[in-house]
N, C-alpha and C positions, 0 to 999 in steps of 0.2 A: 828455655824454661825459667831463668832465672830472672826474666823481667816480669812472668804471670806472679812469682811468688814477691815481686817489688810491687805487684796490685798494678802495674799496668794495664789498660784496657784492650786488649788485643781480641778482635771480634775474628781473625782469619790469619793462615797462615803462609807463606810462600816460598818455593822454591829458588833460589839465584841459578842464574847462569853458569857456572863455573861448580856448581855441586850435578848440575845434569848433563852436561857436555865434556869432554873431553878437550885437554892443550890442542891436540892432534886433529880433532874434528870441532873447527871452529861452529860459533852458533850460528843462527838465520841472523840478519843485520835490523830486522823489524821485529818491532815491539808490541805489543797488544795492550793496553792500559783501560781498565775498567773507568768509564763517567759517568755510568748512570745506571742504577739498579731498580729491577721492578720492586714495586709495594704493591700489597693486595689491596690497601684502601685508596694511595695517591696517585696510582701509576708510576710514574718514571721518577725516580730520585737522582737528583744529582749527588756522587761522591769524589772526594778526592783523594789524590795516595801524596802525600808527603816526602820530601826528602833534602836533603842539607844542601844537595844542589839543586838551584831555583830553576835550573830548565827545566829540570825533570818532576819538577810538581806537575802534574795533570790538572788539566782545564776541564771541570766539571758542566754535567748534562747535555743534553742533546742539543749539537748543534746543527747550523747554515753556516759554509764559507762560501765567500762572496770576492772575486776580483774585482777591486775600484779602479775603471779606468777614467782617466781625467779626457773630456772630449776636447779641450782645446790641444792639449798634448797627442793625445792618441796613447798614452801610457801611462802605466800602471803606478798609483798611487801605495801599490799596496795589498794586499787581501784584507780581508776584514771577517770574524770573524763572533757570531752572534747563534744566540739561543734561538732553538727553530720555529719557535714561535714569532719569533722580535721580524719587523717588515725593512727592507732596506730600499728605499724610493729615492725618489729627489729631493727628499728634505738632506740640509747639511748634517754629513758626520764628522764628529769628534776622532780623529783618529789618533792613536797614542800609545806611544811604547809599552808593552805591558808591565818591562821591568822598572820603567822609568817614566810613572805617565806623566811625569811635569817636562816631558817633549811631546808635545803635541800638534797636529793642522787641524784647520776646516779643510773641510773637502766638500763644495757647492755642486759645481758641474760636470757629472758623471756617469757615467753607465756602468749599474751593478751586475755582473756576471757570476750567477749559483757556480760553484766548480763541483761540490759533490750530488749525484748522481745515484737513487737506488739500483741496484741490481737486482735484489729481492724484496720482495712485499710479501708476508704471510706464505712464506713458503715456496711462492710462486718469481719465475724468472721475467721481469716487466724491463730489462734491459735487454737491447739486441744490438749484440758483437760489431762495433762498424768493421769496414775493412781496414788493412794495412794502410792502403793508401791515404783513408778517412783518416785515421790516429797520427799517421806522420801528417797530413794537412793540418788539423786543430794546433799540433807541437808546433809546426814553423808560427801559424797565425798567433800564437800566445806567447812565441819567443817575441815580435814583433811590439810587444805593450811593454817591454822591459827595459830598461834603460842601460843602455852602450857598459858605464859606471857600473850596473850591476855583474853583469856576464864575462864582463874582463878578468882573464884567469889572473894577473896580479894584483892585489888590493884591492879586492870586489866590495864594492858598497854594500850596505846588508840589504836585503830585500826585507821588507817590515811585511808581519802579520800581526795584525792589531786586533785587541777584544773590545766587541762592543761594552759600553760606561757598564749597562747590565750585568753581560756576563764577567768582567771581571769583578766589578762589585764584589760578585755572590763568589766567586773563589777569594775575594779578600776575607770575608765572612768565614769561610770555610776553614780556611790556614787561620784566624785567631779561634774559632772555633774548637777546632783540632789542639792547638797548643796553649789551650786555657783548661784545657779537659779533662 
């Protein structure tokens, strides 16, 4: 209460972890983070939640991720990770750190692979359950684009997921947005 009466803007309130769970009964290890809330006049708004650590700022609006795999290699350059409107063809992308974008590639010759998947539309179930044996064949074929350096349990390479120029743009917007405000 003491930050309402500092005139902070606080539109919503939350729970932490640690006031609804118990030592004893640790929490689920996933997290649900709101990026995009309906408007009755624009439809889908991107939001973001803030925090002092920069992993855990959330990447606003609705997105497409996309595995980039390089065809001359046969592996993965990457995920890549863009607004679901934005189209991801054969033109070159910019791929780039998000925390760091002054490290960056082109990435020319590729095949872009959707990774998410509806399971519902309007209510309705428009995905159907492969088999066991289906989901462990996809797993080995996807471990296969990954590079040796990444999957080595000592000093694993990072595996880079990169935001398209666009969406992070709009979450730079968003974070000076947010702490101008």
């Amino acid at each position: 209460m003491h930050l309402k009466l500092q005139g902070a803007k606080i539109t919503s309130w939350g729970v932490g972890t640690k006031l609804i769970t118990g030592a004893r009964k640790p929490s689920l290890g996933g997290v649900y983070k709101l990026t995009a809330r309906e408007d009755s006049e624009d439809g889908m708004l991107p939001v973001i939640k803030l925090s002092d650590d920069i992993a855990k700022v959330t990447t606003p609006g609705l997105k497409r991720v996309y595995r980039i795999i390089n065809r001359k290699t046969n592996k993965s350059e990457g995920d890549y990770v863009a607004f679901e409107h934005e189209t991801v063809d054969d033109k070159p992308l910019k791929m780039f750190d998000p925390f760091f974008p002054q490290k960056f590639k082109y990435v020319s010759d590729y095949e872009a692979y959707e990774l998410l998947q509806p399971i519902f539309i309007n209510g309705e179930q428009v995905y159907h359950l492969p088999t066991l044996e289906a989901i462990h064949d996809y797993h080995e074929k996807q471990l296969t684009f990954i590079w040796h350096e990444t999957l080595r349990l000592l000093n694993p390479q990072t595996y880079f997921v990169d935001l398209s120029y666009d969406l992070w743009k709009m979450k730079q917007d968003l974070i000076e947005e947010r702490s101008m405000g």
